[in-house]
C-alpha positions in Angstrom: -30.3 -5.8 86.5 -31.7 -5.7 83.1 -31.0 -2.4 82.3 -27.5 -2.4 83.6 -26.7 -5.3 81.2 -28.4 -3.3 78.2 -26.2 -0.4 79.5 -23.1 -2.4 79.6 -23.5 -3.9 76.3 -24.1 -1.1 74.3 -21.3 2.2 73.7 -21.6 5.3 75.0 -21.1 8.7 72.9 -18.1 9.6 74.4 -16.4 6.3 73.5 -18.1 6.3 69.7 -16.5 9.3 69.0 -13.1 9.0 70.6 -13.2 5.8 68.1 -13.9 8.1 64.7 -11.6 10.6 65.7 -8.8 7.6 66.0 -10.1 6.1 62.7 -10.3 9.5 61.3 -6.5 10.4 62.3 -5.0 7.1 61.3 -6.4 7.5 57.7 -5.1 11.3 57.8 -2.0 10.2 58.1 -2.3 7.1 55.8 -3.6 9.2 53.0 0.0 10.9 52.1 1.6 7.5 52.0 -1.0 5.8 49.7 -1.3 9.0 47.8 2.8 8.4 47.2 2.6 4.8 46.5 0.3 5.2 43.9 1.7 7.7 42.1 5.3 5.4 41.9 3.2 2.7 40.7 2.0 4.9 37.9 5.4 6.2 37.1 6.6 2.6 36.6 3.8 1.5 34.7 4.3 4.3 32.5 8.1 3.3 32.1 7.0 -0.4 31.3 4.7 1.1 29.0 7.5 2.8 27.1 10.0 0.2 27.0 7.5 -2.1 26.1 6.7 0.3 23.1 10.4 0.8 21.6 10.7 -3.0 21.8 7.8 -3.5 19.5 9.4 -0.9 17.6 12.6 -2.6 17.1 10.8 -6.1 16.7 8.3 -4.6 13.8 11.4 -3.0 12.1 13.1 -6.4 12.1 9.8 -8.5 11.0 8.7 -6.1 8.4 12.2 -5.3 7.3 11.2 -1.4 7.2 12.4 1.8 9.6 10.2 2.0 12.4 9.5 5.2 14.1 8.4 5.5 17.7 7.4 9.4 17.9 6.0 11.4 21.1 3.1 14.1 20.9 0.7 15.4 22.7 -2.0 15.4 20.7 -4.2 11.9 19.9 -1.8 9.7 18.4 -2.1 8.9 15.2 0.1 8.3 11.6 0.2 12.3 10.6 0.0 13.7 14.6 2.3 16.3 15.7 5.9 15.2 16.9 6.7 17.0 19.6 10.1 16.4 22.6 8.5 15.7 26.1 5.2 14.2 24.5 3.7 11.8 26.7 1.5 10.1 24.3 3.4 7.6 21.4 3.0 5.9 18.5 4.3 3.6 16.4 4.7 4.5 12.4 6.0 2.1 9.4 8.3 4.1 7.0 7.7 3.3 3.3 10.1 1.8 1.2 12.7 4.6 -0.4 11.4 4.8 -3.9 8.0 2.9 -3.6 4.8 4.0 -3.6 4.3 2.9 0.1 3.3 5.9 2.9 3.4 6.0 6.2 -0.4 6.4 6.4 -1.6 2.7 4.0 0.9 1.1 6.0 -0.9 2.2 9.2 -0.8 3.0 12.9 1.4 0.1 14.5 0.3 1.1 18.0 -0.2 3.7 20.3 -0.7 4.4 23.9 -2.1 7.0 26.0 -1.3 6.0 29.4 1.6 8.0 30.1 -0.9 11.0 29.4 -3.4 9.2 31.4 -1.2 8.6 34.6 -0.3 12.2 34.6 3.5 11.3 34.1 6.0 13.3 31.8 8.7 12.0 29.9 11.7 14.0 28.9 15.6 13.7 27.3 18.2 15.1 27.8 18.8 15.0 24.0 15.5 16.0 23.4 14.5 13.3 21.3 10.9 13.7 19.9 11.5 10.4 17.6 13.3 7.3 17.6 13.7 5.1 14.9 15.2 1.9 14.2 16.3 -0.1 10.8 15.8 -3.8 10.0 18.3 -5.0 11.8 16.7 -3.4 15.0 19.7 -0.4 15.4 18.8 3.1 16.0 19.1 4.8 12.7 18.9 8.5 11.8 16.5 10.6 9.9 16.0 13.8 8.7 12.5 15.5 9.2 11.8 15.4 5.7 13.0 12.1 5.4 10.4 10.9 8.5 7.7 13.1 7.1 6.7 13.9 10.9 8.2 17.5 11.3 11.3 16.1 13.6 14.2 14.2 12.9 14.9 10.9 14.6 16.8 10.9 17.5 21.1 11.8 16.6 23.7 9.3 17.4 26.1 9.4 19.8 29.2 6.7 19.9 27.8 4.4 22.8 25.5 7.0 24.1 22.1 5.9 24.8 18.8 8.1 23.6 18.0 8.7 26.9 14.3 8.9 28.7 13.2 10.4 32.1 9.7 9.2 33.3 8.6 11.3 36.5 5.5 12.8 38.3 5.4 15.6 40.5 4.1 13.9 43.7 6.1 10.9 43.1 9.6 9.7 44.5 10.0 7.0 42.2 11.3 8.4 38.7 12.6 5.6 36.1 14.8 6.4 32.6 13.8 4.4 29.8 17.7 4.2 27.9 17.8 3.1 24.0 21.4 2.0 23.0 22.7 2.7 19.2 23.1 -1.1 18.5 19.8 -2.1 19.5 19.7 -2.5 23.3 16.7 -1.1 25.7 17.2 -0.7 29.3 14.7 0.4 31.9 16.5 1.5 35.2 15.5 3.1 38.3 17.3 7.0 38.0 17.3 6.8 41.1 19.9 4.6 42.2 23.5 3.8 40.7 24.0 0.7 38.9 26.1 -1.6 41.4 26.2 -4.6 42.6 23.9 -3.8 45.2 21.7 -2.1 43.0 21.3 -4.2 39.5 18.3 -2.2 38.6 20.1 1.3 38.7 21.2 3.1 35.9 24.4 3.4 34.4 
């Protein structure tokens, strides 16, 4: 009697690894799904992480009552790094006064971020806007290349037209577009979907 009820309370083989091989499957199948969710969550973070950047753009031009450029590269950012369309690092740059003695580089680095880079994400526009720059007022203003002193020109105007930006990864199905308005407005959307009434975080 004693050893049946040691046999009965243990597992056999057999039933030990018909249990892996279940565990085993279910995370197989799992893995594609998880592997999808987090690469959405890191297209939308880098999105937020955009937006987030032209705002404090548009806020420093106002405060500091300067142009402020928001430039993409691909190299570590910094005040003198390479401009480039479909960078997925940025940085933010003060523009000296017309006719002062201030640069770019003593007024210094407003801020810069990586992540984009980091999540593996890439941005494009359809414009292909390298730089995007706003006045004291917080507008979008344009600029040549020599005037920005960062081998691009800020991003060209169009009546109404947003300076448009895709943010995607390959083995995502989320992709968000980051839109900058001439007159000031920033809109992140989900590219995805059509602005509607059903859909309020579409794109236009």
């Amino acid at each position: 009697m004693l050893n049946m009820r040691r046999r009965a309370a243990g597992m056999s083989l057999i039933e030990l690894m018909v249990t892996i091989a279940i565990i085993g499957l279910l995370l197989v199948l799992g893995v594609p799904t998880i592997s999808t969710w987090y690469a959405d969550s890191h297209v939308r973070g880098a999105a937020e992480n955009l937006a987030a950047g032209l705002r404090l753009a548009q806020a420093t031009a106002e405060a500091r009552n300067r142009v402020t450029m928001l430039g993409f590269t691909n190299v570590t950012p910094a005040t003198n790094a390479t401009v480039v369309a479909g960078g997925t690092s940025w940085f933010i740059d003060l523009l000296g006064m017309n006719g002062s003695i201030e640069t770019t580089a003593a007024l210094g680095l407003v801020q810069s971020s990586t992540l984009p880079t980091q999540y593996g994400v890439t941005i494009t526009s359809g414009s292909g806007a390298g730089l995007v720059c706003f006045n004291s007022l917080g507008q979008q203003t344009t600029l040549t290349a020599a005037q920005s002193g960062l081998a691009l020109g800020c991003a060209p105007l169009a009546a109404n037209a947003p300076t448009a930006f895709l943010v995607k990864a390959a083995n995502a199905k989320r992709q968000f577009e980051v839109l900058v308005y001439p007159a000031g407005r920033i809109v992140m959307c989900d590219y995805l979907k059509t602005l509607s009434y059903a859909n309020p975080d579409g794109c236009p």
